[in-house]
Structure formats: C-alpha cells, structure tokens
C-alpha positions in Angstrom: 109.4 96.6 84.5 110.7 93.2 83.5 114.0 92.6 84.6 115.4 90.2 82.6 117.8 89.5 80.0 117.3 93.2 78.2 116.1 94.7 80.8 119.3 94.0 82.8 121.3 94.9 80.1 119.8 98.5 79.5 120.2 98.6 83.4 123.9 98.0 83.1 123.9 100.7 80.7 122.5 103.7 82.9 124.5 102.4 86.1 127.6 103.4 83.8 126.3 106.2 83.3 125.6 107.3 87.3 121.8 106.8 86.6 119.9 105.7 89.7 117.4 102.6 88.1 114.8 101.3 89.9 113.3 97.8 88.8 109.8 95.9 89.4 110.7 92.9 91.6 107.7 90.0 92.6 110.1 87.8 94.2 112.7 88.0 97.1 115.3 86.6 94.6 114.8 89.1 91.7 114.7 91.8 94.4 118.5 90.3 95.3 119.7 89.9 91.7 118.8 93.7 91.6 120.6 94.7 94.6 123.7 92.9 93.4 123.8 94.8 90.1 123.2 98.1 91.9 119.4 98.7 90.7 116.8 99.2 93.4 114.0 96.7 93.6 110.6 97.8 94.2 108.2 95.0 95.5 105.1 94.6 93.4 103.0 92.2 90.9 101.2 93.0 87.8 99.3 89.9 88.3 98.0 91.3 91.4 96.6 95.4 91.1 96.2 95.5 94.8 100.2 95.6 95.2 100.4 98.1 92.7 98.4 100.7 94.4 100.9 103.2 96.0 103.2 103.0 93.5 104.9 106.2 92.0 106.8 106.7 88.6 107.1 110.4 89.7 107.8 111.6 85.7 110.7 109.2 85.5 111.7 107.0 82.4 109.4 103.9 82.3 110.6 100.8 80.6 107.9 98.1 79.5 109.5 94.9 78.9 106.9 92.9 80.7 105.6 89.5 79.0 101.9 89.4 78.3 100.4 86.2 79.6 100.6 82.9 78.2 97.1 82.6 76.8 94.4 84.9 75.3 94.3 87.4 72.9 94.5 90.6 75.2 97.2 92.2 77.9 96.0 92.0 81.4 99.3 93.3 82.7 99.5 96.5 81.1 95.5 97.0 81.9 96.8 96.4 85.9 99.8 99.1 85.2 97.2 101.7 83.7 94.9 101.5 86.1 97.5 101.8 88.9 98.5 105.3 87.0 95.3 106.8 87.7 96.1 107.9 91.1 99.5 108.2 91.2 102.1 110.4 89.0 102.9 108.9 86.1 105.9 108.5 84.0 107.1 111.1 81.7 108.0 108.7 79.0 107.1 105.1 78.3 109.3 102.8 76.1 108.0 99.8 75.6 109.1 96.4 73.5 106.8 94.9 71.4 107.2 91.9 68.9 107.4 92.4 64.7 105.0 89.4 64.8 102.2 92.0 65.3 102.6 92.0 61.1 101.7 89.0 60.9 102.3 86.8 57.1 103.1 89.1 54.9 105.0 86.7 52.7 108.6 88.0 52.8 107.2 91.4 51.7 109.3 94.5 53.7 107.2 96.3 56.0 107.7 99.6 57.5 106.6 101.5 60.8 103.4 102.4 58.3 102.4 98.6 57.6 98.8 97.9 59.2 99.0 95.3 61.9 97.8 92.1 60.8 98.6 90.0 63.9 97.8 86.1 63.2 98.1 84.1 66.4 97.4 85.2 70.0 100.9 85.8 70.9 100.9 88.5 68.7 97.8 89.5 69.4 98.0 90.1 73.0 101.4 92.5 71.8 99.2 94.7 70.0 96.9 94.8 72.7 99.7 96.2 75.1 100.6 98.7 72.6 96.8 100.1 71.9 96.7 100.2 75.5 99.9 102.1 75.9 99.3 104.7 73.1 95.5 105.4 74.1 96.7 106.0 77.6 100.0 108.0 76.7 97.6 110.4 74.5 94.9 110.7 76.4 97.8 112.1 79.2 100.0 113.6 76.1 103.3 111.1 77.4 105.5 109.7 74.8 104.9 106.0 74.1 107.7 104.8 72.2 107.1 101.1 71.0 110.0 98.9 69.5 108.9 96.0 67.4 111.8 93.5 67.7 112.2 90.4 65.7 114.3 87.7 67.0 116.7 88.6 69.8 120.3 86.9 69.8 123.4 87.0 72.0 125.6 85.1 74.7 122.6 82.9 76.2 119.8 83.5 73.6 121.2 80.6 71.3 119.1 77.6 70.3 122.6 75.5 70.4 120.9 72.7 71.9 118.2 72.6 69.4 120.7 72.2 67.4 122.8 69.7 69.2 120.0 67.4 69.1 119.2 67.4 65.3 115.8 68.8 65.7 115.0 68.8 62.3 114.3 72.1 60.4 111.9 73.2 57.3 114.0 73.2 53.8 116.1 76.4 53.4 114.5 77.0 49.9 111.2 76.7 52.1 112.1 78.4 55.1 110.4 82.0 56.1 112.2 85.3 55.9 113.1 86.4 59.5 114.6 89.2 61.3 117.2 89.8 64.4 118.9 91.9 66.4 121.8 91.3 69.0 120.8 91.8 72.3 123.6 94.6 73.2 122.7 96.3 70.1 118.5 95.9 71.4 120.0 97.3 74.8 121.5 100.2 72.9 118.5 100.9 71.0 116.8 101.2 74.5 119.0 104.0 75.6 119.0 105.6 72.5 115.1 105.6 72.6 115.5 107.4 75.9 116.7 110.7 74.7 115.8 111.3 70.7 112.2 111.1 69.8 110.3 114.2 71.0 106.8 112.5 70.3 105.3 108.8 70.2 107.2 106.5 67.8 106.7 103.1 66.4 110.2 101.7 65.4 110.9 98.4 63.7 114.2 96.9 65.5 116.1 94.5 63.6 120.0 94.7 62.4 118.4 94.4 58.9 120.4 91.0 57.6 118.0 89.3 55.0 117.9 85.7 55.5 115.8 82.5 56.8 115.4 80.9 59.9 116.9 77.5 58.7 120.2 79.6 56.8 120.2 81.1 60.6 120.5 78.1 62.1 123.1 76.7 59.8 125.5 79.7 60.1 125.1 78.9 64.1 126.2 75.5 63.6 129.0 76.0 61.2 130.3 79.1 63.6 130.4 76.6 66.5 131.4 73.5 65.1 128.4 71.4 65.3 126.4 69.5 62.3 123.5 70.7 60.6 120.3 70.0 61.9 118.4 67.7 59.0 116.3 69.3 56.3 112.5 67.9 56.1 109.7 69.7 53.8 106.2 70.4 55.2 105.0 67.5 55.5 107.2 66.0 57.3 107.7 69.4 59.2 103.9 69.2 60.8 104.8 65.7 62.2 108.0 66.5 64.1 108.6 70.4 64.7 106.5 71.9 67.2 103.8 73.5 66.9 105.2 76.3 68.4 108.1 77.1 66.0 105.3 76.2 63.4 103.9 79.1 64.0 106.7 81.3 63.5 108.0 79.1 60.1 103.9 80.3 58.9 105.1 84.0 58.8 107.4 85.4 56.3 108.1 89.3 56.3 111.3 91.3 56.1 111.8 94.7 58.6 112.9 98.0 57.1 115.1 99.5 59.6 115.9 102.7 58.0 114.0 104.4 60.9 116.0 103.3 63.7 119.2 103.8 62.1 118.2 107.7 61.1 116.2 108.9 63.9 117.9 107.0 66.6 121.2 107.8 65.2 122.1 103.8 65.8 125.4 102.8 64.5 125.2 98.5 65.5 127.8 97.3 66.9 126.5 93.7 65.0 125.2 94.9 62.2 125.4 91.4 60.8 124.7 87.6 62.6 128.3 86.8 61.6 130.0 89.8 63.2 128.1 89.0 66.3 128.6 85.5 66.4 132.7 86.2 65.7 132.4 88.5 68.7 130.9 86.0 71.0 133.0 83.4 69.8 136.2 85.7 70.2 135.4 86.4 74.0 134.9 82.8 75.0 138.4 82.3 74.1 
C-alpha cells in the first residue's frame, strides 16, 4: 500500500525474486504502471472505507507506505485500513515507514529506537498516530508491526537540484541542523530485509548514519554536479525567504543511531555514505 517511489522499488525487489506482489491502486493509471512492472493492482481507496470492504490480505506480507493526509494531527488512512481488517483475514506481518521527525528537536542529541517521541509539528504528529494505531492493532491480534523511522530519503529523482539551481538561499552551515539520510535502494533493501529477520514488533531508526547538516548536504550536491552554491543567509534573513515549510525541518536538530538496523537486520549499505551514493549515480548517468 503506496506504490510509489519505495514502494516500487521493494516491488522490483520480490519480482527478482519470483514473489507474486500485489499493490493498492485508486486510479486506472497506477493500476497500469503496476501491470507494466509485473505487480497486480487491486482497486481500492483509503480515503473511501466503503471500497475497502471485501478486501483480503489472507496472512500475506503487508507493506505500509501510505502518506497520512495533508492536515491534522491524526491518520485517517490507517484508521480506514484497520477497520477494514475486522472482517476480513488479516496480514501476518505489517511493515510500515514512518518518519525520524516523530523525535522531534532534540538539538543534535543521538537518539535511539528507546528515545520518547516528542513529535513537534503535525506532520509528525499524524506519523505517530499511524504507528500507535498499527502497534495497538498488531497486539491486540499478536501480528508483527515493524516500523522504520527514516530520515531523509535520497537517490536518482529524490534530488532538490532545482532548488539548487535556482539559488534558493539556505541557513548558515555553522547554523544549520543535524540531519539524517538514507539512499533509496539501500531504504528498499531495508524493506526486504525487515521482511524475514525480526521475530517480534520492532522500531528501527533507518538512516545510513553520515553526520552532517542540511546546508553541508546541499553543498556536497552542488559541488558533485557542477552547480554553484546556494547563498548563505542567518535566521533572520532565513524567516523572510525560506519557506515555511523547510523551516520547519531547519527547527529540528537530532542525529539517528543506526546500530540496530545494521545488527539485527544484518544490513551491509550499499551507500553507506552521501558521497558514495552520489559517485554511483553520477557514474551511471554517464
């Protein structure tokens, strides 16, 4: 459920492996881009429960990479999925993709699977939502919830190179929050992974564990493709012409320990730094 950058990617995965995947499709056109990759689309909406109420997961392998809404503090989506489960059989397994935003600020402090949610803005807050849902319903019917929190996802069509093309100005490096990432392959991987090793709910932090800043991350994008840097402007300045969108994010400062995905996942990244993924994107275009 949610078909699409990750999703199709951990799709692409289980074809390879002769794994028959089945996707959530609310349009005619999703339903096709499934059929052309080889998954099976299964009409429904999660913005509409009446669509949802034959549907099956017959103990399969769920995936949750649904988007909450765009407003509010709560998940409306995952309440639909839940209460479709009620009378039908349910998955024997849910993994589901959360955000590391559910932290909150915690001023570049590194936080574990253990750290309390502290979730400050409603994006945030409707992520935790899904995942109280999700593990209240997976323990009530004893099915492993497995939630990734994910940073900042990059890869071949997740770059802000047009941000940066335009000089969109960006907060001070010596200003700038800590921030994590992960390369969208290696996410992908994770997802398979996720599939087969814990025995039991897990919360696992997701992030290719690189320390550094969102404005040193934009520079190494523009030096690895040639462009300029982006101007440098404090806060002041940064309140009248960043958005308030990406405001919010430069607010929150925390670092992710990884240490649990690597062990218990037995992850080895293909990326395990921005520069090695960047060389390998860089290396394919030519």
């Amino acid at each position: 459920m949610g078909f699409g950058d990750i999703g199709q990617r951990v799709a692409h995965l289980w074809l390879t492996q002769g794994v028959t995947v089945y996707g959530l499709a609310r349009s005619l056109e999703k339903q096709r881009q499934m059929q052309a990759l080889g998954v099976r689309p299964i009409q429904a909406d999660l913005d509409d429960p009446s669509t949802l109420a034959n549907f099956s997961l017959d103990n399969g392998l769920l995936y949750w990479f649904v988007p909450p809404p765009a407003q509010g503090q709560a998940d409306p989506r995952m309440q639909n999925l839940l209460a479709s489960l009620r009378s039908c059989p349910s998955p024997g397994r849910v993994i589901a993709i959360s955000t590391s935003g559910v932290y909150g600020d915690q001023q570049g402090r590194l936080v574990s699977e253990d750290t309390p949610p502290n979730p400050q803005v409603d994006r945030a807050h409707r992520r935790l939502d899904m995942e109280t849902q999700l593990n209240a319903w997976g323990k009530q019917h004893a099915i492993p919830i497995i939630t990734l929190r994910v940073g900042g996802i990059y890869g071949p069509g997740r770059l802000p190179l047009k941000r940066i093309k335009d000089g969109v100005p960006l907060l001070k490096e010596a200003l700038a929050p800590k921030t994590n990432r992960i390369h969208a392959d290696d996410l992908a991987r994770v997802c398979v992974a996720a599939a087969v090793r814990p025995d039991k709910s897990r919360t696992y932090n997701i992030s290719d564990g690189q320390e550094s800043n969102m404005t040193e991350y934009f520079f190494v994008l523009a030096d690895h493709f040639g462009l300029p840097r982006p101007p440098e402007v404090d806060w002041a300045e940064a309140e009248k012409t960043i958005s308030e969108g990406m405001l919010s994010y430069l607010r929150e400062s925390r670092r992710m320990d990884n240490q649990r995905m690597l062990q218990e996942l037995a992850i080895e990244l293909l990326y395990p730094t921005l520069e090695d993924g960047l060389d390998a994107m860089i290396n394919k275009w030519k």
